[in-house]
Structures are given as C-alpha cells and as structure tokens.
C-alpha positions, 0 to 999 in steps of 0.5 A: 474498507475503500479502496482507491487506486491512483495512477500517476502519469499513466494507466494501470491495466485492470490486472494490475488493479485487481493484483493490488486490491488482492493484496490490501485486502489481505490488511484487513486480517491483521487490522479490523478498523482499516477505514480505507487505503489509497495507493499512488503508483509512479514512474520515477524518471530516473534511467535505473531499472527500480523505477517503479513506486508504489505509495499506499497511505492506510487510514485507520482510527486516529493516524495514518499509515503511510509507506513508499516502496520502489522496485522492478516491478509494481507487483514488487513494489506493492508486496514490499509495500503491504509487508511493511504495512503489516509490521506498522499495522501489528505495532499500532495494534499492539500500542492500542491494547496496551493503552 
C-alpha cells in the first residue's frame, strides 16, 4: 500500500506524519487490495476552533473511497476520517462478495 501525505499550506512535523501512517495502516485489516491512500491536511480559514481538515482519498480495485473530516485537532480529524473509511471499506467489501 502507498502512502502519500500532503500538507497544504504548511509543514507537517514527522510526528504528525507517523501518527497518521499508523492510522491508515491499520486499513489494510479491514481491506486487502488497498493499492494506496493519499491524505490533504488543510487549514481552513475561518476564525472557529474546528479548522483543522483532513481529506483522505483510498484507492482501491474499481473506485475510490473519499472521505473530509474537520476538527480541533488533525490527529482528531484523521481518527474521524479512518472510522468513517472503515465503515465505507466493510460496505464495498460486502457489495463485492455478494457480486
């Protein structure tokens, strides 16, 4: 699986980076055939606390998974992001065995 994180705007410290790759690894559980993830992390410009987005886009044989999530936090916003990826990954799942 490729992995490629891509900051918008500003430089995401290796912490973060590692904290995320952790997470969408963890993808690979639920789903075999992930052929890779790409994940946006912005700032949104608004002056409210929740602006923080994390946009990951998984590739997987015959579509692509795409979920936004924004929050406090990108560690948030990922967990958010990776939990709603999981349900999306065990439904296609599902629609691929009953085929």
């Amino acid at each position: 699986m490729n992995i490629k994180i891509n900051s918008v705007k500003f430089d995401a410290d290796k912490k973060l980076e590692d904290f995320i790759e952790g997470r969408v690894t963890k993808l690979n559980k639920i789903y075999d055939d992930i052929v890779g993830v790409e994940i946006f992390l912005k700032l949104d410009n608004n002056s409210s606390l929740d602006n923080k987005i994390s946009e990951i886009k998984v590739e997987v044989p015959g579509n692509d998974i795409f979920v936004k999530k924004q929050s406090k936090s990108f560690e948030e916003s990922t967990d958010l992001a990776v939990e709603a990826l999981k349900r999306q990954l065990k439904k296609h799942k599902e629609k691929q065995r009953g085929l």
